[in-house]
C-alpha positions in Angstrom: 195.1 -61.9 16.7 195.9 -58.1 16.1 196.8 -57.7 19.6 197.2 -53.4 18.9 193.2 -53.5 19.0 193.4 -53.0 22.5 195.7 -50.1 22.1 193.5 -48.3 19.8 191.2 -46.3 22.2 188.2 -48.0 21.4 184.8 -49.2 22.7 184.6 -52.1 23.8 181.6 -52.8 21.3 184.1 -51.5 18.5 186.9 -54.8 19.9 184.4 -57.1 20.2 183.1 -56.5 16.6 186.7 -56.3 15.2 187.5 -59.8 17.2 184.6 -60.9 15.6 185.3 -60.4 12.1 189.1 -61.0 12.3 187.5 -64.9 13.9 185.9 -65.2 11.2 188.8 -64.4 8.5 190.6 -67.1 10.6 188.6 -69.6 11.1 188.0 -69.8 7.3 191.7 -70.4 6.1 192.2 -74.0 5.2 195.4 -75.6 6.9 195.0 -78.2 4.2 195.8 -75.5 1.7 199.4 -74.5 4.0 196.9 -71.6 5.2 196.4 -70.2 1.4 193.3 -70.1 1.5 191.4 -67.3 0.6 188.5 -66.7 3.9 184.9 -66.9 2.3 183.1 -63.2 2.4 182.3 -61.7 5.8 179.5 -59.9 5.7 177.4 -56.7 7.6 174.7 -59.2 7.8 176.1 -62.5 8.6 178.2 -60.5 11.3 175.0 -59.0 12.8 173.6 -62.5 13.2 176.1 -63.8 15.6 176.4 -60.2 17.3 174.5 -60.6 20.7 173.9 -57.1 21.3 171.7 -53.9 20.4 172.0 -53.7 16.6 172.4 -49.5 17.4 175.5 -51.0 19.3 176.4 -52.8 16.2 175.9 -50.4 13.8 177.8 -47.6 15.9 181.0 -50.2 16.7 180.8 -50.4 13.0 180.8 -46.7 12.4 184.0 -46.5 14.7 186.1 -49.4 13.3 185.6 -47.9 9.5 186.4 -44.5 11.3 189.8 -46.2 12.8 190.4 -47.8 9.5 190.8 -50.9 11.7 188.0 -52.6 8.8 187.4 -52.1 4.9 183.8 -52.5 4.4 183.2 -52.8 0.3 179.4 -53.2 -0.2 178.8 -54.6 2.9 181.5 -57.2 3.0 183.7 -56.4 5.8 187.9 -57.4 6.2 190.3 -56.6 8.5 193.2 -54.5 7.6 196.6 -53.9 8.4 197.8 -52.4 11.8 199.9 -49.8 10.3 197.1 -48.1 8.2 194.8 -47.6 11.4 194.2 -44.9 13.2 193.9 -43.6 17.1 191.6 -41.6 18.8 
């Protein structure tokens, strides 16, 4: 886990959301594979469907983490990124 998360100034919607994504890049590596896997696609909706919030909630922590950098969403398939490249408030 990208512990600096919690550094980042945040909402706590924002974390959660991130936590959520970066579980499910995790939880799709293949230890089989000596973790080479590639994760399968993490999608806007997919994501939204295990969120047990407000979708406004949703779609605002989502705002926030693109604004951070702390998430590369390409056509609605979101990833994590690198600590170094994100940004604080």
């Amino acid at each position: 886990m990208a512990k600096s998360i919690f550094d980042l100034g945040l909402s706590v919607e924002a974390v959660s959301l991130f936590l959520l994504i970066e579980g499910q890049e995790v939880g799709k590596i293949d230890p089989d594979k000596n973790c080479t896997a590639k994760p399968e696609s993490i999608s806007i909706d997919g994501c939204l469907s295990k969120w047990n919030g407000e979708e406004k909630d949703f779609r605002s922590a989502l705002v926030e983490l693109e604004a951070a950098e702390a998430i590369k969403n390409s056509n609605s398939l979101l990833s994590t990124t690198k600590p170094d490249r994100w940004k604080t408030k």
